[in-house]
C-alpha positions as CSV (number, residue, x, y, z in Angstrom):
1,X,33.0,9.0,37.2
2,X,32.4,8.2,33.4
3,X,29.6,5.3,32.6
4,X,28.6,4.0,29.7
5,X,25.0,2.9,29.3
6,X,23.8,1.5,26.5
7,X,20.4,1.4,24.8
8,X,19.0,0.8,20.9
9,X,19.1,4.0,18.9
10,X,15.8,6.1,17.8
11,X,17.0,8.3,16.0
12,X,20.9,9.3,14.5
13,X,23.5,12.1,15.4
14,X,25.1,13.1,18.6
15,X,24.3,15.8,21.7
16,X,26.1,16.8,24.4
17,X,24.9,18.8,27.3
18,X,23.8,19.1,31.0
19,X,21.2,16.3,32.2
20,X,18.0,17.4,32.9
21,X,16.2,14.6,34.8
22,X,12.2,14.2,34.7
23,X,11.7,11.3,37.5
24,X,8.2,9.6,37.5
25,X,7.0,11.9,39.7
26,X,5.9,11.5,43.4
27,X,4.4,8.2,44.5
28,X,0.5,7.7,44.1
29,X,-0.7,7.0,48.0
30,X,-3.4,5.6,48.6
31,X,-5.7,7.8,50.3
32,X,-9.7,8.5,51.0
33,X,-11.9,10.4,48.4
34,X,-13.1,13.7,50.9
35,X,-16.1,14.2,48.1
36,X,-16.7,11.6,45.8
37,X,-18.4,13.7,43.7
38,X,-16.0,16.4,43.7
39,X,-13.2,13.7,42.7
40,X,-15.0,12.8,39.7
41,X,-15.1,16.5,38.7
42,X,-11.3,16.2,39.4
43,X,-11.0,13.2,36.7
44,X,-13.3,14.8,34.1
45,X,-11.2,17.9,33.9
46,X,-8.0,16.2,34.2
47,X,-9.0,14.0,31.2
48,X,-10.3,17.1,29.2
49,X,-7.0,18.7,29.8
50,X,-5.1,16.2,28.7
51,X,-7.2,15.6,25.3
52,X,-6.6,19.6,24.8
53,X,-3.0,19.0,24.9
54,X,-2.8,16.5,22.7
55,X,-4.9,17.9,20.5
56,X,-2.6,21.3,20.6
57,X,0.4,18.7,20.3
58,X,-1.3,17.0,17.1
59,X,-1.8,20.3,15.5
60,X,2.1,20.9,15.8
61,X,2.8,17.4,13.8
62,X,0.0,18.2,11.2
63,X,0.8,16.8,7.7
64,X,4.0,14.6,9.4
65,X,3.8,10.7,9.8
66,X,4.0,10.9,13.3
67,X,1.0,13.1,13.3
68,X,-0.5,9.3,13.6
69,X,1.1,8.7,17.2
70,X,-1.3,11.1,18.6
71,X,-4.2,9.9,16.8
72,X,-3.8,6.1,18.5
73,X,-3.5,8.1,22.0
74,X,-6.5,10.1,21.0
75,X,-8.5,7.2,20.7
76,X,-7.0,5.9,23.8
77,X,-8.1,8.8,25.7
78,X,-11.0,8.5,24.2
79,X,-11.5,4.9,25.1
80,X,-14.4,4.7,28.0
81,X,-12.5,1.5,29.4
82,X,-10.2,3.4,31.5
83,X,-12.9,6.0,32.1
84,X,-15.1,3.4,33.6
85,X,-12.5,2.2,35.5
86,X,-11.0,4.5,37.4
87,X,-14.9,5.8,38.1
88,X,-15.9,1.8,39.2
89,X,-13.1,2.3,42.0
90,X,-13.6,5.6,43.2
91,X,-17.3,4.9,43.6
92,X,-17.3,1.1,45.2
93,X,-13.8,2.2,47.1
94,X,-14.0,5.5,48.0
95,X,-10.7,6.5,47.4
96,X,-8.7,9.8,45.9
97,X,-9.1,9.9,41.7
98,X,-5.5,10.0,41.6
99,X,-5.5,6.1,43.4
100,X,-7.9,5.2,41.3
101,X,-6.5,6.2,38.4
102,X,-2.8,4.9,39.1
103,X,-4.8,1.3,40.6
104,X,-6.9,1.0,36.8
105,X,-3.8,1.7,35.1
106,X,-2.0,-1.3,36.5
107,X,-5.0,-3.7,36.0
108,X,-5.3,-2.4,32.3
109,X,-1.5,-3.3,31.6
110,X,-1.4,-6.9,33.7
111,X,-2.6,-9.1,31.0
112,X,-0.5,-6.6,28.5
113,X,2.8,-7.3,30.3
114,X,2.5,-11.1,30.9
115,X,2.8,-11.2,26.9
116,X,5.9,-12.5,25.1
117,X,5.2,-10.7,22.4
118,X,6.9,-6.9,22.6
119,X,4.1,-5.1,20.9
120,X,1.8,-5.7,23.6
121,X,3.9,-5.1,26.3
122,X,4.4,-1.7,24.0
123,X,0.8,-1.5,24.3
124,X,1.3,-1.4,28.3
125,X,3.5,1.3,27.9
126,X,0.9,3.2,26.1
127,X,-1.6,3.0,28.6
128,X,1.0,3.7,31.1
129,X,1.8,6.5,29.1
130,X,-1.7,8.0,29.2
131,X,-2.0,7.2,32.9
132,X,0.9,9.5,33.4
133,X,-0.7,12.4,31.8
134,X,-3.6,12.2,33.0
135,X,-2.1,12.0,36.6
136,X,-0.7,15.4,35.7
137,X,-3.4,17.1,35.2
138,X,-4.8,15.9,38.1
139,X,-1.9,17.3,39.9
140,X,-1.9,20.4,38.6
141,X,1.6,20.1,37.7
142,X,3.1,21.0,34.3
143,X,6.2,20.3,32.2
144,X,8.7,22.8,31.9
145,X,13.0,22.9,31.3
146,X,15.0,24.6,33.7
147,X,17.6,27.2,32.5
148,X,21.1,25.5,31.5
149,X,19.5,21.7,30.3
150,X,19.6,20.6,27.0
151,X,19.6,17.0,27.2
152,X,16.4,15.3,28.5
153,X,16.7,11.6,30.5
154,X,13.7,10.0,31.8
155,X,12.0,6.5,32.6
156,X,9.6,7.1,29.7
157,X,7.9,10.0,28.2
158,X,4.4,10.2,26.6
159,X,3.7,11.8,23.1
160,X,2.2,14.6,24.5
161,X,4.7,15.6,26.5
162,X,7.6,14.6,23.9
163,X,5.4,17.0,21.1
164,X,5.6,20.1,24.0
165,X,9.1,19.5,24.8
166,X,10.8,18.8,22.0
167,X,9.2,21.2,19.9
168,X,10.6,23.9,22.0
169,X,13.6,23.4,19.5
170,X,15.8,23.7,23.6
171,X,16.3,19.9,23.1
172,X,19.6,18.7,22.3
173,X,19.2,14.8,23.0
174,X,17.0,12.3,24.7
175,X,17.7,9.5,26.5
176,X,15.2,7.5,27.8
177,X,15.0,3.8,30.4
178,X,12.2,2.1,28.5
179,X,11.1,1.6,24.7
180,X,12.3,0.6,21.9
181,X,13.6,1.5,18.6
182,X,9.6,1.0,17.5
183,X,8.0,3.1,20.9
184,X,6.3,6.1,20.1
185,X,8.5,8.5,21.4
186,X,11.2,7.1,19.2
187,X,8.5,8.1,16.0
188,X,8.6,11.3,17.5
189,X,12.1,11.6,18.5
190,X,13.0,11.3,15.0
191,X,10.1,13.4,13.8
192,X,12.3,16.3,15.5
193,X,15.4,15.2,14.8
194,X,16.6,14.9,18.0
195,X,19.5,12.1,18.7
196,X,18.1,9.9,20.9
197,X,18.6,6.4,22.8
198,X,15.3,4.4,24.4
199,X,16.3,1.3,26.4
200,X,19.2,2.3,28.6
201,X,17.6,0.6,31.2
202,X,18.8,2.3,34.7
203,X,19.9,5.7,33.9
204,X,17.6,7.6,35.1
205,X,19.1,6.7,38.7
206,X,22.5,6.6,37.7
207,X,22.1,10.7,35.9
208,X,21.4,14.0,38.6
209,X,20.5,17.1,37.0
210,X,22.8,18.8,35.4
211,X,25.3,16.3,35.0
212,X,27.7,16.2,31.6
213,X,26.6,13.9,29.2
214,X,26.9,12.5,25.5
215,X,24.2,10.5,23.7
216,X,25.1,9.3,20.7
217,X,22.0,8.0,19.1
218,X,24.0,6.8,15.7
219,X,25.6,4.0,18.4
220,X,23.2,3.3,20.6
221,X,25.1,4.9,23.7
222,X,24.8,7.3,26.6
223,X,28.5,8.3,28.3
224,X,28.0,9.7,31.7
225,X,30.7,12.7,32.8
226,X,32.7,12.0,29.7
227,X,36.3,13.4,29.8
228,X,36.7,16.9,28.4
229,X,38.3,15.6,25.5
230,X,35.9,13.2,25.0
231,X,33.0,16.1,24.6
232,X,34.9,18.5,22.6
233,X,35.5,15.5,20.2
234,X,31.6,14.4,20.3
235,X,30.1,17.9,19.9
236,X,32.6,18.8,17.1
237,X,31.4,15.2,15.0
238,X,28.0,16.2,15.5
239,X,28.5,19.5,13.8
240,X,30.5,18.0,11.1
241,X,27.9,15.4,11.0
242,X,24.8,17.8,10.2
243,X,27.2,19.9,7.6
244,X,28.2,16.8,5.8
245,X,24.8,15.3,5.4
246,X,23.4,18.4,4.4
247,X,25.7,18.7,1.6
248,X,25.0,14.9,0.6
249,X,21.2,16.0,0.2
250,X,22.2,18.6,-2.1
251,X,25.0,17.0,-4.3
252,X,22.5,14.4,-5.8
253,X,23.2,12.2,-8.1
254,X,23.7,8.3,-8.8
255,X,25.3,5.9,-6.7
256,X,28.3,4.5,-9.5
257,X,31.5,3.4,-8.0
258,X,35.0,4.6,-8.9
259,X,35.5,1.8,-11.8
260,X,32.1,2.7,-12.8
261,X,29.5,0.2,-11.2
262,X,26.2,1.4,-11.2
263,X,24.1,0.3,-8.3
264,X,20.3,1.0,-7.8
265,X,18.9,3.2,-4.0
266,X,15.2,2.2,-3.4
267,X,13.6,3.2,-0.2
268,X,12.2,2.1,2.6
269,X,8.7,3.7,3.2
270,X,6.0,3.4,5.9
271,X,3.0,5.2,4.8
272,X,2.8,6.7,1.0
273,X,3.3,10.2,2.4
274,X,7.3,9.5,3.0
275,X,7.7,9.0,-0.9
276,X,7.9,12.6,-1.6
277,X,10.9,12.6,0.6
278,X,12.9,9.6,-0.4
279,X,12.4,11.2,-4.0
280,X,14.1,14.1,-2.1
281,X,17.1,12.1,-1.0
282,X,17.8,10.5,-3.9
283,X,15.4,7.1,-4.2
284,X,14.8,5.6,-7.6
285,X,11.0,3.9,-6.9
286,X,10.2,2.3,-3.1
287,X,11.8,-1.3,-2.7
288,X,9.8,-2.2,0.1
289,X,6.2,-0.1,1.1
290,X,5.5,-1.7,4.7
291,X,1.8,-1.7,4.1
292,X,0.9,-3.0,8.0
293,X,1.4,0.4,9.0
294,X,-1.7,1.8,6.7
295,X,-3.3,-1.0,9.7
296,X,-1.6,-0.9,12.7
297,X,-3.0,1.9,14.2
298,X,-6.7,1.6,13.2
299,X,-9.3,-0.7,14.4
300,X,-10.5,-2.5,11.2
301,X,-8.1,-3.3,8.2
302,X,-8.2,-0.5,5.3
303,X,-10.6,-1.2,2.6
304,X,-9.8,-2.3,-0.8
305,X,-10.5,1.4,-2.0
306,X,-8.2,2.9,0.8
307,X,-5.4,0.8,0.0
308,X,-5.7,1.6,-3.9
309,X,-5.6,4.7,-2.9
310,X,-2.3,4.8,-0.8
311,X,-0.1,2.6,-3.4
312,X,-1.5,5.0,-6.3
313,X,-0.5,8.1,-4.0
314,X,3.0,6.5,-3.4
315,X,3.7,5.5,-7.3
316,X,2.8,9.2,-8.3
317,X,4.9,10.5,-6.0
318,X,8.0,8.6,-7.2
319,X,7.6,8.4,-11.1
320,X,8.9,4.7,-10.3
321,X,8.5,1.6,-9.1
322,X,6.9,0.5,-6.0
323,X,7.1,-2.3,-4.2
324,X,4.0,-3.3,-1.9
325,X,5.2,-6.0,1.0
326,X,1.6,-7.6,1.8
327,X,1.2,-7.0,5.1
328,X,3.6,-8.1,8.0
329,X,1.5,-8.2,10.7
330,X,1.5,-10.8,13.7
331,X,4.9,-10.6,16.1
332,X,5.6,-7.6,17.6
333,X,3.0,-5.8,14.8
334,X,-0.4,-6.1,15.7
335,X,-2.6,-3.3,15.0
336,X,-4.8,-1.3,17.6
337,X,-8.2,-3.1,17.6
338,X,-6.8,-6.3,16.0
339,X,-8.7,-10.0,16.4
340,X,-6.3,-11.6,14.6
341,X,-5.1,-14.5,16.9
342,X,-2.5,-15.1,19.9
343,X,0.4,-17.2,19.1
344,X,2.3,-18.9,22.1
345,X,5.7,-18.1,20.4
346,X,5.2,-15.0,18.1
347,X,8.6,-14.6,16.2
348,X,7.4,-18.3,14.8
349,X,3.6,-18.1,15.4
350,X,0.8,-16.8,13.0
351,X,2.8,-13.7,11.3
352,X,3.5,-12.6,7.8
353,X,2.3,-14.5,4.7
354,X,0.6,-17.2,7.4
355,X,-1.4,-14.9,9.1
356,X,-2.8,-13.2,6.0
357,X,-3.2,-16.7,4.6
358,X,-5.1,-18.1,7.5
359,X,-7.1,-14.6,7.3
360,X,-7.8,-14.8,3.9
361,X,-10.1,-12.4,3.6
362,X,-7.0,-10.0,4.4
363,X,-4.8,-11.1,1.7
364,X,-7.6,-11.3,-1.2
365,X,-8.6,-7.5,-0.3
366,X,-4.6,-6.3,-0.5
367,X,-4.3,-8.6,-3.6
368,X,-7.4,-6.7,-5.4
369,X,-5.6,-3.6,-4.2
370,X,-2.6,-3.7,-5.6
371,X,-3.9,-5.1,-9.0
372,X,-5.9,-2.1,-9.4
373,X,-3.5,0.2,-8.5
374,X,-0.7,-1.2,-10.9
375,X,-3.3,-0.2,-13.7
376,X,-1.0,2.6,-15.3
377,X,1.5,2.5,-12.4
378,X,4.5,-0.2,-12.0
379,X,3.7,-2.0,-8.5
380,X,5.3,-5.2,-7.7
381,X,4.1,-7.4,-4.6
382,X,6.6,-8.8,-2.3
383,X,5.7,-12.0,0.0
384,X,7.5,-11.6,3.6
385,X,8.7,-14.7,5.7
386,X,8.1,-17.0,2.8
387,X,9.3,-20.6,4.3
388,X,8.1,-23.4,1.3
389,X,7.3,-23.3,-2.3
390,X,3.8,-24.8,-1.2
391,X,3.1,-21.3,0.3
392,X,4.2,-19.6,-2.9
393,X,1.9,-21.7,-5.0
394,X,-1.0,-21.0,-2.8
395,X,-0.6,-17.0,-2.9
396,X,0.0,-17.1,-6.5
397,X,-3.2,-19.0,-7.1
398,X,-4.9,-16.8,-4.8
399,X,-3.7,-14.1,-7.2
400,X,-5.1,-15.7,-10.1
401,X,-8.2,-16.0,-8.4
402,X,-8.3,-12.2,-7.5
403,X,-7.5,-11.4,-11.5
404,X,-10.3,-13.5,-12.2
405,X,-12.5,-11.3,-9.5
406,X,-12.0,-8.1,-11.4
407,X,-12.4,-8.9,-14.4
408,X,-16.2,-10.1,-13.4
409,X,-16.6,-6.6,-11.7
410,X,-15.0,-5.3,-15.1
411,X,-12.6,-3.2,-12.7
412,X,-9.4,-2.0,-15.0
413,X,-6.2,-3.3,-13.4
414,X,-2.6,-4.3,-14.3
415,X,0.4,-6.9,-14.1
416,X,2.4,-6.9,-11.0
417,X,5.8,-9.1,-10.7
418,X,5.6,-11.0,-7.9
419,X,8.4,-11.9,-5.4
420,X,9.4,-13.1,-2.6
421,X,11.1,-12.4,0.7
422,X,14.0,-14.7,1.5
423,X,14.6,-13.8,5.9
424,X,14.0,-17.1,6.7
425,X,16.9,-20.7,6.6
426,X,14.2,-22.8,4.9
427,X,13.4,-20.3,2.2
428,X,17.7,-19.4,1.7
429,X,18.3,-22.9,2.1
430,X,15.5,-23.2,-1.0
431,X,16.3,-20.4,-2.9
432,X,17.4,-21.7,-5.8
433,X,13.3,-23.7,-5.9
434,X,11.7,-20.6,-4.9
435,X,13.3,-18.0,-7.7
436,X,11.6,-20.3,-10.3
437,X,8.0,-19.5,-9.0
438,X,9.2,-15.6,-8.6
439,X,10.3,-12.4,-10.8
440,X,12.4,-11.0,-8.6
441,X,13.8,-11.7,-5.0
442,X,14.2,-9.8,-1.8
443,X,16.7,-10.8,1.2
444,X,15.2,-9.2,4.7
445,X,18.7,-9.4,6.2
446,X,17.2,-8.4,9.6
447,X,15.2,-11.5,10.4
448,X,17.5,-13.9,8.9
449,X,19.7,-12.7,11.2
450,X,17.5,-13.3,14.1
451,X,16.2,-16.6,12.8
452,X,19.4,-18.0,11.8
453,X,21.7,-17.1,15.0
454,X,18.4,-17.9,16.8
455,X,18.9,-14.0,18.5
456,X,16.3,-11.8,19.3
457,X,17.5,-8.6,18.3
458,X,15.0,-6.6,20.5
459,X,17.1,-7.7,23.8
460,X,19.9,-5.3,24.0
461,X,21.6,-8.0,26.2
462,X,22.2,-9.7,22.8
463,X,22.5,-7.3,20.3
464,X,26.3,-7.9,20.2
465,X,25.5,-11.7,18.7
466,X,23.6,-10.6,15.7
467,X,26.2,-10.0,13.4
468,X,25.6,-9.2,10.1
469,X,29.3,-10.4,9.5
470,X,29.0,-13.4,11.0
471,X,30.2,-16.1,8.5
472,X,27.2,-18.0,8.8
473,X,25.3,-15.0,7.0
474,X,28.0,-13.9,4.9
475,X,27.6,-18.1,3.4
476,X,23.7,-17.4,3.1
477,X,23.9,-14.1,1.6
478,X,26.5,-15.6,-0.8
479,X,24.5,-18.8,-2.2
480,X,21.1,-16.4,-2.3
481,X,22.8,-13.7,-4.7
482,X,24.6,-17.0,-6.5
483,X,20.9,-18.5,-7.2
484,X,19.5,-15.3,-8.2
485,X,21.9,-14.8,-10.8
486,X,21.7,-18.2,-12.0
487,X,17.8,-18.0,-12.1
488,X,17.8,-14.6,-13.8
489,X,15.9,-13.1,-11.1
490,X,17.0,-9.9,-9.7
491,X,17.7,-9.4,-5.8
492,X,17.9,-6.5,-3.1
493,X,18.9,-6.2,0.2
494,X,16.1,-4.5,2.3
495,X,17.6,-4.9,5.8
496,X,20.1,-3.4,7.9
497,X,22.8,-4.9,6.3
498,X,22.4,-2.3,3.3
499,X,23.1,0.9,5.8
500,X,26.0,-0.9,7.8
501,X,29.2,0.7,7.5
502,X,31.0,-2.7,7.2
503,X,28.3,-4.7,5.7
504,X,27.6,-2.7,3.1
505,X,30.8,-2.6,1.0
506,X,30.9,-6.7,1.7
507,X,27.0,-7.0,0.3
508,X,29.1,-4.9,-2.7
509,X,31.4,-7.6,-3.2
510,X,29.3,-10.3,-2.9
511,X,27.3,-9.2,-6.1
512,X,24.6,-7.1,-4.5
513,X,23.5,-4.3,-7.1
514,X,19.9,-2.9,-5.5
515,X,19.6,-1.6,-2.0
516,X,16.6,-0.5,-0.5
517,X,17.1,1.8,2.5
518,X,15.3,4.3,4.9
519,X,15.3,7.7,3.5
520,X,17.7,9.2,5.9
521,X,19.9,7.0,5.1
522,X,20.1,7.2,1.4
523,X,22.6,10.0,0.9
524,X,25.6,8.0,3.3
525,X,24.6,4.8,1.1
526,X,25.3,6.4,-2.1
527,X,28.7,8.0,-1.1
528,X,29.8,4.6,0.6
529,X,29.5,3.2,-3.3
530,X,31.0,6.1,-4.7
531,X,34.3,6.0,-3.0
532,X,34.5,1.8,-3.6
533,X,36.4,0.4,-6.1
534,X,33.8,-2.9,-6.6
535,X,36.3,-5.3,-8.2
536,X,38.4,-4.8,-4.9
537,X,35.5,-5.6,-2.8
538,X,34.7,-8.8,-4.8
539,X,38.2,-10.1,-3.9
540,X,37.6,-9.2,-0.9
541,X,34.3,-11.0,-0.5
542,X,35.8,-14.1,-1.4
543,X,38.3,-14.3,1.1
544,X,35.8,-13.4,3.6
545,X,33.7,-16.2,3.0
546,X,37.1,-18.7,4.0
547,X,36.8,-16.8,7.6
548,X,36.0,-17.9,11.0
549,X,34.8,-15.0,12.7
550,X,33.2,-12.2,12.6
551,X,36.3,-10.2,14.0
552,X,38.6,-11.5,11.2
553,X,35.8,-10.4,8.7
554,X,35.5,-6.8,10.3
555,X,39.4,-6.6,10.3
556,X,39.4,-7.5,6.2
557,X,37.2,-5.1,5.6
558,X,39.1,-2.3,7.7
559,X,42.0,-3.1,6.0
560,X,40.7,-3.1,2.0
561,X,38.6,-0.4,2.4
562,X,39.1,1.3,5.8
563,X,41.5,4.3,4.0
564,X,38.6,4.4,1.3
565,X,35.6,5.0,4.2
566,X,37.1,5.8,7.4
567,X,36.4,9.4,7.3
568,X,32.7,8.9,5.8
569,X,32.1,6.9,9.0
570,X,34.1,9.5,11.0
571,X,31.7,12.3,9.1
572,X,28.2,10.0,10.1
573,X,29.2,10.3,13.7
574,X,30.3,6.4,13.9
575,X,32.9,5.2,16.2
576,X,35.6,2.7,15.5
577,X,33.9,-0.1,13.5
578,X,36.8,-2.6,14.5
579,X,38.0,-1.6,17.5
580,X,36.0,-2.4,20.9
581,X,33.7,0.7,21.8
């Protein structure tokens, strides 16, 4: 019978093959320790195992981002915590290592799990992870494909085991009952390029081995025993898919529309080592360098010299500008060892500009940072979830002060434009205040979608309510790029909304002229603009912003442009935009 799960996607493209289904594994029994000491020999060479294979699966990722994964599970492996624990309880309970392990692991994630906050129940589902391969090792038992599968579906999988198995180069797709778009295994999933969808909660029981499937990881869906049809279609639009974005990469060129509208492709960058590669793809400078991730996974924030080093490394790289987002930490992005403070309700707690405010020690050090590196480089510093002029003032004046600070260490360093991000009501709703104590402006379309529809766009029970076309953001969008242009301050779109396949060509005719984008998606950006005509999508625009819905803006769209784009979103592997999947 043919069932469709859905999930969030990891990583784009489409598989389809024969299940191949890796349970949890056989339940952890409580039973007696025979020799205590002989069970913690058991544990130590269990753990030493498992550090060898990671080690052998960081060696495979060397030089790659998610090289950076294994080093946090590493540490965690490292980490005498569990170590102490699982020994504590073999000792004062006498039991099997393999109990003790299982009973530690639970304690460990409790606290984790009772969070609101997503990155620490991602943090559960770290430990959990290790756990699990550690509980191999004990076992004895290894990881292997059978003959015939190509498609892996699991509850979870750990880094280690998604390095050894999907480096085998065997895997075709992954589809996994836990994660999200963020989780580790998602890094690695796209690390391989294998399409993949985390979160489809209760496939696992619903899949046996062997079983027909489809995971189409540009939709965010898994089809169980698809029709005949159905596969021959999917596995011939993920050929045409990896042929047509190949040739993308290799055309080059600049993103002008057909009446000759030139519009500017920044990317989207993690860490400074992904510059090289959005230079590849096409990128004129970085719009938006997410410099919480130079933090997230180490124990103590990078020093002032670290971080000059990073945004230097970046700006040579590109021969362009870069733009430094201070960091955007609290929410679901907390780093490893962090003491930075609980908030009851993170989305609106102590993240972003607040937290770095309220730790001011944070901001000064990035501010120092970044006016050294922009000494014979062009960096710009971007405020995220900016709500009031008042916190403008205060960072700008902290800026001053940090100028002031380098010039008494007689430190060379240079002007950075300052802006701001606008993902926030208050701050649209105050645009038009805020451009005049900015140079330029930056609309993160993802969290104003979440903050204005009041959606949380990690539950996949609601990702069908944040709507990029929703006329409510199509009004904001509107009246930011209106106040920009009467301001004379330039804007970008560094969300989601500047890869949609519908959004995109609206953003176009609502006056949008810079995009900043992930790498990958670069190449499908640019030919989107290039077969656009943007004087039709400004007429267009304005009779989507007299709409009611979201449906009668996605069916506008189709119809003025749908001829235009419908086989480049046939070519990326994306279903019917209008019609219901």
């Amino acid at each position: 019978m043919r069932t469709l799960f859905r999930g969030f996607s990891a990583c784009a493209g489409t598989a389809v093959g024969s299940a191949v289904v890796i349970s949890r594994g056989r339940a952890v029994r409580k039973t007696p320790a025979g020799d205590i000491a002989a069970e913690h020999q058991r544990l130590a060479e269990a753990m030493e195992g498992a550090r060898a294979e990671l080690t052998n699966a960081r060696a495979e990722l060397a030089g790659h981002d998610a090289e950076l994964v294994l080093n946090v599970h590493l540490m965690m492996h490292g980490d005498d915590l569990l170590a102490r624990a699982i020994k504590r309880r073999i000792d004062d309970e006498g039991v099997s290592a393999d109990w003790a392990l299982r009973a530690a692991v639970d304690e460990l994630k409790s606290p984790l799990l009772a969070s609101s906050a997503s990155y620490f129940r991602e943090r559960a589902e770290d430990i959990e992870h290790v756990g699990q391969h550690i509980l191999r090792h004990l076992r004895g038992e290894t990881l292997t494909l059978p003959n015939g599968g190509n498609v892996l579906v699991t509850h979870e999988l750990s880094p280690a085991d998604a390095v050894q198995l999907l480096s085998t180069g065997n895997v075709e797709g992954l589809v996994t009952a836990t994660g999200s778009a963020r989780s580790h295994t998602a890094i690695l999933a796209r690390a391989f390029d294998v399409p993949t969808v985390v979160g489809a909660r209760g496939i696992v029981s619903a899949v046996r081995d062997a079983e027909r499937l489809i995971v189409d990881g540009t939709n965010a869906r898994v089809i169980v025993g698809p029709t005949a049809r159905e596969a021959d279609e999917v596995a011939a639009r993920g050929a045409r898919y990896r042929a047509y974005r190949s040739s993308l990469v290799s055309e080059g060129g600049d993103a002008v529309s057909v009446d000759g509208v030139e519009v500017t492709l920044r990317a989207n960058v993690e860490l400074p080592r992904e510059a090289s590669r959005a230079v590849r793809c096409g990128a004129r400078g970085i719009g938006l360098l997410r410099s919480e991730f130079l933090y997230l996974d180490a124990d103590e924030p990078p020093s002032e010299d670290a971080q000059v080093a990073a945004y230097r490394e970046a700006a040579r790289a590109v021969g362009d500008v870069v733009v430094v987002r201070t960091f955007d930490l609290g929410g679901d992005k907390l780093p490893s060892g962090h003491r930075l403070g609980h908030s009851r309700n993170p989305a609106l707690g102590l993240r972003a500009i607040r937290l770095t405010m309220w730790r001011g020690s944070l901001m000064r050090t990035q501010l120092r940072a970044v006016l050294r590196a922009a000494h014979q480089h062009e960096i710009r510093v971007l405020f995220p979830l900016v709500s009031t002029v008042s916190e403008l003032r205060a960072v700008k004046v902290l800026l001053e002060e940090c100028r002031a600070e380098l010039r008494d260490r007689e430190e060379p360093f240079g002007d950075v434009a300052v802006g701001a991000m606008i993902e926030v009501p208050s701050a649209a709703l105050q645009v038009c205040a805020i451009s005049e104590e900015v140079d330029f402006l930056a609309v993160g379309t993802n969290d104003l979608i979440q903050y204005t529809l009041a959606v949380d766009r990690s539950d996949p029970r609601l990702a069908h309510l944040a709507d990029p076309l929703s006329p409510a953001i199509l009004s904001l969008l509107h009246s930011i790029r209106v106040a920009a242009e009467t301001s004379g301050r330039p804007v970008s779109i560094c969300g989601d909304v500047a890869t949609h396949p519908l959004a995109l060509p609206l953003a176009l005719g609502l006056g949008y002229r810079e995009f900043s984008v992930p790498p990958s998606a670069l190449v499908f950006v640019r030919e989107c603009i290039r077969r656009v005509e943007v004087k039709q999508l400004a007429e267009m625009a304005t009779e989507a912003l007299t709409l009611r819905t979201a449906a009668e803006v996605k069916a506008l769209i189709d119809a003025t442009v749908g001829d235009a784009l419908r086989t480049l979103w046939t070519e990326q592997g994306i279903a019917d935009p209008v019609s219901p999947i």
